[in-house]
Phi, psi and omega in degrees: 000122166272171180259138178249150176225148199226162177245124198255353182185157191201167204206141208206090168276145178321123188267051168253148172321109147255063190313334205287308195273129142328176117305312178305320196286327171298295191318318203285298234244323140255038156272309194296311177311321188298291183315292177324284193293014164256355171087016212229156156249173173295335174313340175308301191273147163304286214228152170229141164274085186272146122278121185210160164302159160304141201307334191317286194322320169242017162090002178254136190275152167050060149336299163321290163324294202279344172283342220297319184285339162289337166228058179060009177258008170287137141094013194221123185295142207217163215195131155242133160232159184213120164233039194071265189271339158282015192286001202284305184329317207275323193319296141027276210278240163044303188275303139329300162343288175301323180272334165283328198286338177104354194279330165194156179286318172218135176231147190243122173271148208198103159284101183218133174211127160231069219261026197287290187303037202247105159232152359292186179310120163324329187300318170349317176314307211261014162307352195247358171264008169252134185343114207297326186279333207226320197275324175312299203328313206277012182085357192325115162223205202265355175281345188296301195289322180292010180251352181283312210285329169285343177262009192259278196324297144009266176316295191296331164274336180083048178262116184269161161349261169355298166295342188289303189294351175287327193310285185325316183295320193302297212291321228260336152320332166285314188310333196307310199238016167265158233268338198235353158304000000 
């Protein structure tokens, strides 16, 4: 049987240097929002969903765990999913899972990233997932491999520069007047 699932509230923090706030305090900080604009508290949910980059980045093991009071889930079965550039995309999708599956009725989903206070550099990070012999050498980095995987793409639709670059005008066009740009 399926279930139909709706997403009923959302929450946004301002997409600025925030040096001053935690993660947890972010995180905290579009949970309340998410809730207020669903009408819902936590005594409401079931289940909580994190989403975060791999811990590598900002040095905390089991992210998931150390945010869990900041974004409602002490004491609530809690699921961190992370899949790289798409964890904001997947989080979502974690939470569309536990409600379709029938397993719970409300889930509060919590998407968080905060790699400003980062030294050394996050990139640094993924320096260490390409073959350390052949590929380090060439600089590799993850705009190297998406500019490979877009001229592949490219090639393979018959997509010129121009659409590529309308893309960019349309998103950074949408950003201009949402409200948490």
């Amino acid at each position: 049987m399926k279930r139909r699932v709706a997403i009923v509230g959302a929450g946004i923090t301002l997409f600025r240097r925030r040096m001053l706030e935690s993660p947890k305090e972010l995180s905290f900080e579009a949970s309340k929002m998410a809730l207020d604009s669903a009408g819902l508290t936590l005594k409401d949910i079931q289940s909580v969903v994190s989403g975060s980059a791999p811990d590598a980045f900002d040095g905390v093991h089991m992210k998931g765990e150390y945010y869990l009071d900041g974004m409602g889930a002490i004491g609530k079965p809690h699921e961190r999913v992370y899949v790289g550039g798409g964890t904001g995309v997947f989080t979502p999708i974690g939470g569309w899972w536990n409600v379709a599956s029938g397993m719970y009725d409300t889930v509060l989903c919590v998407a968080e990233e905060k790699m400003s206070p980062l030294h050394p550099h996050p990139q640094y990070a993924f320096w260490s997932i390409f073959d350390q012999i052949l590929e380090r050498p060439l600089g590799t980095t993850l705009l190297w491999i998406f500019s490979l995987e877009m001229r592949r793409y490219m090639h393979k639709y018959g997509i010129k520069e121009e659409e590529i670059a309308e893309v960019a005008v349309k998103n950074k066009g949408n950003a201009v007047d949402h409200p948490s740009a």
